[in-house]
N, C-alpha and C positions, 0 to 999 in steps of 0.2 A: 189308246188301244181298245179295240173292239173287244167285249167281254164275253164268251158265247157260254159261259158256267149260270148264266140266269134263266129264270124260266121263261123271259121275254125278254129281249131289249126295248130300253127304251123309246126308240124311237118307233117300235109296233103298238106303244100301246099310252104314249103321254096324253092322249086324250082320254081316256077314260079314267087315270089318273086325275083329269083336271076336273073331271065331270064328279067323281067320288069325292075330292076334298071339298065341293063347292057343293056338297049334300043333292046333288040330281042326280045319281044314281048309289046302288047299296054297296059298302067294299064285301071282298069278300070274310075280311075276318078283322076285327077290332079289339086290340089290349085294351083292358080299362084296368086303369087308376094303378098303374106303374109308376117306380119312382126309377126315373130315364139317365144313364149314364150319357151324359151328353159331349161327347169327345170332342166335337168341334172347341167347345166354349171351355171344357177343362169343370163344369158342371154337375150337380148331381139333381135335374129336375123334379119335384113332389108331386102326387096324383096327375099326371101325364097319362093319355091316350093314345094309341096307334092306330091307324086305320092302316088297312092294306087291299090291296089289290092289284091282279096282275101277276102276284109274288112280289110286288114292289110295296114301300112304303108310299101311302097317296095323301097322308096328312098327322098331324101331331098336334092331339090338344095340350097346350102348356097354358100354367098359370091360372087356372079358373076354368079354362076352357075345355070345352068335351065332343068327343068325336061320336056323340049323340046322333047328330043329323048324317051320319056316315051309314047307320044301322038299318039294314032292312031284313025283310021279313027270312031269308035265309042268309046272313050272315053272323057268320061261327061269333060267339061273343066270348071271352076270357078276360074273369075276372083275374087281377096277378096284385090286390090290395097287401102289401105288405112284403111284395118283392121287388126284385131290379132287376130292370131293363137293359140290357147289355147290347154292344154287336158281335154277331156271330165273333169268336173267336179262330184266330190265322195261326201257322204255324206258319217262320219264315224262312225258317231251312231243317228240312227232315228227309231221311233215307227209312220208307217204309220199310225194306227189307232186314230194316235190325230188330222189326218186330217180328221178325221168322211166318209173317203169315203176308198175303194178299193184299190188296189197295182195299176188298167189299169187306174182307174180315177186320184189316184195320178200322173202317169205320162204324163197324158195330161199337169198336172199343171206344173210338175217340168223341162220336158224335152224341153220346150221352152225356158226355163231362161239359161239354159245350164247345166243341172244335167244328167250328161248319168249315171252315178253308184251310188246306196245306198247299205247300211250295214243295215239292217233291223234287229230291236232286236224287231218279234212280240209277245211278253208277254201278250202285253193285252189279243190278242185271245184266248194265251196258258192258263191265269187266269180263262176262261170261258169254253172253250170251249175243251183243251189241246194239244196236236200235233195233233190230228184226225182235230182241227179245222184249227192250223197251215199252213198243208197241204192243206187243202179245200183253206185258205186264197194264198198259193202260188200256184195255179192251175190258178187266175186269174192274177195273173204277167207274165203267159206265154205267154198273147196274145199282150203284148205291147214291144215294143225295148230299153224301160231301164232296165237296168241288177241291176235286183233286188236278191241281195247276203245275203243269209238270217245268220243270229247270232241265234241259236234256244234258247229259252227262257230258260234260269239257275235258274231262284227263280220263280217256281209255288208251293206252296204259296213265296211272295217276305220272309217271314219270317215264320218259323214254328209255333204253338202254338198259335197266338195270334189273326188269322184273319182266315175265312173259305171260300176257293175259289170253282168255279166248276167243278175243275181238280186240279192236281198233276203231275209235272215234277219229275221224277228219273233218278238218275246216267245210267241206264240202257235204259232210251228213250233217251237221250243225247246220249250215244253210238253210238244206232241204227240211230240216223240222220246225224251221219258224216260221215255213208254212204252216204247220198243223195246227189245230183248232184249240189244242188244250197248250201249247207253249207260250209261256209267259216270261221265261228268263234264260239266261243259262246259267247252267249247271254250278258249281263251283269252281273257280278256275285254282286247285290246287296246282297246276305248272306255271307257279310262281317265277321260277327260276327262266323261263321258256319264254316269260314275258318278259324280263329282264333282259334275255337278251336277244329278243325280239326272234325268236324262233318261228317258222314260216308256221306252221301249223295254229301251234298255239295263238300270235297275234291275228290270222287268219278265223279263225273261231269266234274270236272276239267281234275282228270287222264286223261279220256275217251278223253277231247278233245285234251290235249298232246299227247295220245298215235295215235290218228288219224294226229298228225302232225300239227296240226291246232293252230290258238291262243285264248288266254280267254281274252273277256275284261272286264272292271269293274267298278266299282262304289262303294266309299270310301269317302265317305263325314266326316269321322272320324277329328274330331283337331289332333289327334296323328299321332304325326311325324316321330317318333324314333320306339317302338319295333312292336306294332302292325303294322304300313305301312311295314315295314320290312319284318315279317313276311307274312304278306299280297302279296306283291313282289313276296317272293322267292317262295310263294306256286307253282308260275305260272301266276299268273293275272299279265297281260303287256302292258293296259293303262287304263284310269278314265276320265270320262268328268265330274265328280263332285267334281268340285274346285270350290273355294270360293273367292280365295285371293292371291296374287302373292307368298308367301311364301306356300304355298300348289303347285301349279305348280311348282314352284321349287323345294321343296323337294322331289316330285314326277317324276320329268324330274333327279335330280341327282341319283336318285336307277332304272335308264335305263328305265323308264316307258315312254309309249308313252301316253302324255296329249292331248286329245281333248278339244277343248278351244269351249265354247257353247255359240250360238247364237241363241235362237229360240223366238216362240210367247211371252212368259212370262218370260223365262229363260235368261236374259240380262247377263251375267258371263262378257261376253266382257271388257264393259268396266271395269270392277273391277281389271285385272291383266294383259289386254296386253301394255298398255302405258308403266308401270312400265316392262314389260317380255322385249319389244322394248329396253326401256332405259338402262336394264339391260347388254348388246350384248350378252346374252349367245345364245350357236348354238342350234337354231330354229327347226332340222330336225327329233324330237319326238316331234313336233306339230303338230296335226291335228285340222281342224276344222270342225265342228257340230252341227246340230240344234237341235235334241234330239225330239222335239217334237216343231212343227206348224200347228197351228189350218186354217180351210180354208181359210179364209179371207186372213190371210198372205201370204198363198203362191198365190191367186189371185190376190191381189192388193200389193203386196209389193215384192215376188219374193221368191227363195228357199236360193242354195249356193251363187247367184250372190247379195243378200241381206245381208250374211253373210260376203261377201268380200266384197262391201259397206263400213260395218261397221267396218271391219278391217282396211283399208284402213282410213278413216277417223282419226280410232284412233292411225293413225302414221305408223302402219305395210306396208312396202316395198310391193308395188302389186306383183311383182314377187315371194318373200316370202309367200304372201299371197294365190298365187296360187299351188306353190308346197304345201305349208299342204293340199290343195283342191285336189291334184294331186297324186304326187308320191310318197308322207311321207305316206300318206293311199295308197298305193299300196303297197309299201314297208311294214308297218305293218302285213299287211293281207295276205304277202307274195304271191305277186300279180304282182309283178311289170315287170315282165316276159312279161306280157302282156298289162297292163293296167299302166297308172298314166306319159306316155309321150308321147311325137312325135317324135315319133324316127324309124328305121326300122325294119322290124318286130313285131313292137307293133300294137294293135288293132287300128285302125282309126275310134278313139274317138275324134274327132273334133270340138272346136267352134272355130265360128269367131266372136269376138267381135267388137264393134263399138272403144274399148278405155279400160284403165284397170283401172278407174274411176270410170264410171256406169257400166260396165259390160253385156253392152248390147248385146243379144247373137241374131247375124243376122242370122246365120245360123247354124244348128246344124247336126255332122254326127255321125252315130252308128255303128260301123264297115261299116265304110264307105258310108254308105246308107242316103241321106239326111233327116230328120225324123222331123224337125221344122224349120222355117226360119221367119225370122221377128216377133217372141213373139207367134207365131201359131203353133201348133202342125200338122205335116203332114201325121199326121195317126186318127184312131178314133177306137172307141169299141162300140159293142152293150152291152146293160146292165148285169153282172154277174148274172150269176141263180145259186142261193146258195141254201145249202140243206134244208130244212125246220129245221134240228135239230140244225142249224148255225141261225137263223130267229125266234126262239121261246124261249129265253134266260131269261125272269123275271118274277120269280114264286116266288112269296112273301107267296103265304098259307093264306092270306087276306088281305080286302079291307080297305086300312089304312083310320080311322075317326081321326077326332082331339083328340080323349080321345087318339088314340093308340098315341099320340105325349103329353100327359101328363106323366111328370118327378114326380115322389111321393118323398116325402121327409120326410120317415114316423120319427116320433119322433121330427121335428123340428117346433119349433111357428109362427105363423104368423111373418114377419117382414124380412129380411135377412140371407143370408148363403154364405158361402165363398166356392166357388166351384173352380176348374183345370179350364183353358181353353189356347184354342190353341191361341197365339198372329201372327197373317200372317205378312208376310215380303213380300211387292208388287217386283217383279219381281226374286223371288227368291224360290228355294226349300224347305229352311228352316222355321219353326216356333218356336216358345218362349212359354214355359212351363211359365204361369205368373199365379196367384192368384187372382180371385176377387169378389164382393158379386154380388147377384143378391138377386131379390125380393122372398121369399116367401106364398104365399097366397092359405090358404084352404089344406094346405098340399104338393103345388106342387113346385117345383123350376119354375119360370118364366126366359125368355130373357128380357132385360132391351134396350131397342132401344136406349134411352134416351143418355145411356153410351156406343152404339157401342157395348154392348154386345148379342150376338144371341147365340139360340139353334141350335144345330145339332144332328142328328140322323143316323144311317148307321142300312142297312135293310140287311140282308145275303137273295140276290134274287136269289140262286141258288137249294137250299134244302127247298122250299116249306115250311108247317107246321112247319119242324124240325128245321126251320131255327132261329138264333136269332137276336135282336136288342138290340142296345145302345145307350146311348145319352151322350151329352158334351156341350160344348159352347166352342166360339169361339168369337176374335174381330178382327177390320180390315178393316174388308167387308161393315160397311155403309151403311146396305140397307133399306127399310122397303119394308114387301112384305114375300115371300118364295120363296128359288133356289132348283132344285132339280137337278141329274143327275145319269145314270147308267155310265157314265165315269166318276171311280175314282180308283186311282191307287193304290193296281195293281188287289185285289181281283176285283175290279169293280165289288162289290156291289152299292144298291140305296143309295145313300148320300144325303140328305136332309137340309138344312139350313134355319132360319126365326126366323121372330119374335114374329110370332104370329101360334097356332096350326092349325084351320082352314087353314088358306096361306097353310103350310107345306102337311097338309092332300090334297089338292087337290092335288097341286105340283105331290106325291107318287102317287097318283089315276092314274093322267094323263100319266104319265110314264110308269106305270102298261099296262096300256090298249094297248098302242104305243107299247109295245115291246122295251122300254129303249129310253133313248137320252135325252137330255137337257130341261128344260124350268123355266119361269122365272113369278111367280104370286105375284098379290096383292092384296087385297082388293076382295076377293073372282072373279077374272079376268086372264085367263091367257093371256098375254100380250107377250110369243114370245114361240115357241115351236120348236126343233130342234127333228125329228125323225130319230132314229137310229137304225133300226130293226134287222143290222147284229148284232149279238152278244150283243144288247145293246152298238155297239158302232161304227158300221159305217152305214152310208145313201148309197141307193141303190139310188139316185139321181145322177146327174152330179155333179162335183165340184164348178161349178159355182154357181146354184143352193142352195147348199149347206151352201157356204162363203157367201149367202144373207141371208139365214135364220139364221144365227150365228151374222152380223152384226145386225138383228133385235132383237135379242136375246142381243147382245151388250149394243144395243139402249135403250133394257127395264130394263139391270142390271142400266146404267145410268140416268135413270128417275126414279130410286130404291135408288139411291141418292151413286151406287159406281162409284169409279172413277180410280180404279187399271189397270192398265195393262191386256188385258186378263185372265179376273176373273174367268169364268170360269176353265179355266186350273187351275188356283191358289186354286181353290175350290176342284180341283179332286185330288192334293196329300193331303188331310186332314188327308186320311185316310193308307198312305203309310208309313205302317210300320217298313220303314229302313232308312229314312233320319232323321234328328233330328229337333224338341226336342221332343214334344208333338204330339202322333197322336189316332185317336179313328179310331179303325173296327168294327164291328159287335159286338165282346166279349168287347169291352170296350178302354179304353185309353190304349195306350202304350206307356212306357217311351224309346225314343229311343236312348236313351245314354246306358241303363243298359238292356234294351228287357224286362224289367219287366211288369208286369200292374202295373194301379195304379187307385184308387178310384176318384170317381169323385167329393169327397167333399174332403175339403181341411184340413187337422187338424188344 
């Protein structure tokens, strides 16, 4: 595959390459006395040299030797005695938009920690807004130096029939984007079930991106191990960052799939199957790692990949290992490695220097060669994204939601009790529990029971106005008293609504309404943190900084709300994501996501 994220391809510029490492001409810039994470060989090289040019690397002195005769009278020289030489750091599956900001502000955040490359699966925008928004949203990746490689989005709706988005993905707009210049894969193919049973669209998608050469990735949170993963496989989908347990990364590393192993804000996967994947010794190199999705705060105050190799690291994984899944396993997947995913010659001069392979702290950062962050600082900047107003004007509910619209009727049943579905939440994880339980009746309505941890939920279809519908469920877990609401929820990212009381809920919807989408968190008729997110309903035209404050206060007041989970909000935005399992509600109602059926919200 043709790589156009470098400052030159190869093939413009392999002679002056040949002429710089054979000392006739000066590079333009030379690491000295690095010690070189060498990922081909599984390596850690001492006093190593780089020469570059190009944006490419044009030579490596190892072993004694030095990139001396590289040096001329204007090139940049950087001494890095006493640090490591890394390659740029990949991300191999990320939804920018859980950072509530931009692709240019993302990479203020990311490209200091030491992240020169993401795989971008933008679904969210695709949910909303479709490729038309796609595109708008990759027009402001152009203006920053991380190579933002886009996965175009495979499930607009994530599932057909059971939830109503503001766009539709077809086998035929999949085609048409593997022309484009920045696609590299596609998207995740969460219509798992669509490949099983060879649904035209869904297998269609697929072809389109085999026939472009390209690979599909995916997402399989299925228990079945044996004929549907199989199936699943050989359609064509050739890796999943949705594993659970070491015997799913295994099963799924044995039928040749490449496993991303997930570390993000909510999404803790880590520790559940690398201690045991370590202790296992099987060969490591269909492993990639990824964060999936990190809310601001995290990637401000805690970091991107270099947090994920932290945590790797910690839980046993060899730093070296740890940096090829970051490296060259996702270059090699994405069919990439040509240029990207080493330090080697010829390859793009994708460069950190870390302090240690420990913290991971990224002293200096290069981008095809060009120095682009140094000491946790970004050496570039953006002025603000000017988005279209038809990207800026996303939540059209058709009315002003009052407390009565959040009254649940429960015609035919008495005063007293009713055994209703609800979603049971699992704190750091994707899944929920399809459980059973009563809640109070009174005057006709099903009430939330605070008492027992049980709350209402509601999901608004904000994209079709009048036409649109709603549904309601309940839900425990969450601990709160008060109302959460949000226009990020995945993937239709409809308004999703939670509380215990309907007034709470009602402003909550109001306030969101008015804002043009994003986060907030009420009580006691009080809004108490509020996160605006005007693009699409689901990112801030603010700085990211900015941003990960308003989200910590927003943190602050789900905690004085009495929750105590991980990253609630994100845990709160797959409620309504109708392909992971057990139990989820969209707009039309609960979905059973074992079987894709509905299913009634009172319980027989």
């Amino acid at each position: 595959m043709r790589n156009t994220f470098c400052k030159a391809p190869l093939w413009e510029c392999n002679d002056e390459l040949v002429r710089v490492a054979q000392g006739e001409i000066p590079a333009d810039l030379v690491i000295r006395h690095a010690d070189l994470v060498c990922v081909t060989t599984h390596e850690i090289l001492p006093d190593t040299d780089i020469a570059v040019a190009c944006g490419r690397v044009a030579y490596l002195g190892i072993g004694g030797r030095t990139a001396e005769h590289c040096i001329g009278e204007n090139t940049v020289v950087v001494d890095a005695t006493g640090l490591v030489a890394a390659p740029g750091l990949m991300d191999s599956h990320i939804h920018v938009e859980s950072a509530m900001v931009g692709v240019s502000e993302y990479a203020r955040a990311v490209v200091p920690r030491g992240t020169t490359g993401i795989f971008c699966d933008p679904h969210e925008v695709g949910n909303v807004r479709g490729m038309r928004g796609v595109r708008a949203m990759f027009e402001d990746a152009r203006r920053v130096p991380l190579k933002a490689m886009m996965t175009p989005p495979s499930c607009v709706p994530a599932v057909t029939g059971v939830e109503d988005t503001g766009a539709v993905v077809t086998a035929a707009d999949i085609a048409d984007s593997m022309g484009w210049d920045d696609v590299v894969a596609l998207g995740e193919m969460m219509n798992f079930p669509g490949i099983l049973s060879c649904e035209e669209n869904a297998i269609g998608e697929v072809r389109a991106t085999l026939a472009a050469d390209r690979v599909v990735t995916g997402h399989f949170p299925s228990p079945d191990r044996d004929r549907a993963l199989n199936a699943y496989v050989a359609a064509g989908v050739s890796s999943c960052h949705e594993s659970g347990s070491f015997d799913e990364v295994l099963a799924k590393l044995r039928l040749g799939m490449y496993v991303q192993l997930r570390y993000g804000s909510a999404w803790l996967n880590l520790p559940g199957y690398l201690p045991q994947l370590v202790e296992s010794g099987v060969d490591l190199r269909h492993c990639l790692l990824c964060s999936d999705d990190n809310h601001p705060h995290t990637l401000v105050d805690e970091g991107h990949m270099d947090r994920v190799l932290r945590a790797a690291v910690e839980l046993g994984l060899d730093p070296v290992t740890a940096i090829q899944m970051a490296t060259i396993n996702c270059a090699e997947y994405f069919g990439l490695a040509h240029d990207l995913g080493s330090i080697t010659p010829g390859k793009c001069a994708d460069i950190v220097l870390l302090d240690d392979l420990e913290g991971f702290f990224a002293r200096k950062v290069f981008i095809d060669g060009d120095l682009v962050a140094q000491d946790g600082h970004a050496l570039f900047d953006v002025t603000p994204h000017e988005w279209p107003d038809w990207m800026t004007h996303t939540v059209n509910l058709g009315v002003a939601p009052t407390a009565e619209t959040f009254r649940v009727a429960a015609p035919g049943i008495a005063d007293g009790t009713a055994r209703v579905r609800a979603m049971a939440i699992e704190p750091g994880d994707t899944l929920t529990r399809d459980v059973v339980v009563e809640v109070p009746v009174v005057g006709g309505a099903l009430l939330a029971d605070p008492s027992r941890d049980i709350l209402k939920v509601a999901v608004f279809d904000r994209h079709h106005g009048a036409a649109g519908t709603h549904a309601f469920g309940f839900v425990t877990g969450f601990g709160i008293h008060g109302a959460l609401a949000q226009t990020v929820s995945h993937d239709a990212h409809n308004l999703l609504v939670m509380g215990d009381n309907d007034d709470d809920m009602a402003l909550a919807a109001r306030t969101l309404a008015e804002c043009g989408g994003g986060e907030v968190a009420v009580a006691d008729g009080e809004v108490l943190a509020l996160v605006e997110l005007p693009v699409c309903g689901l990112m801030s035209t603010e700085r990211v900084e900015v941003v990960a404050e308003k989200v910590a206060r927003a943190r602050g007041a789900w905690e004085r709300m009495g929750c105590t989970m991980p990253s609630p909000f994100m845990t709160m935005g797959v409620m309504s994501l109708a392909c992971v399992p057990e139990l989820r509600l969209t707009n039309r109602g609960y979905v059973n996501c074992l079987t894709f059926e509905t299913e009634s919200l009172l319980a027989q």
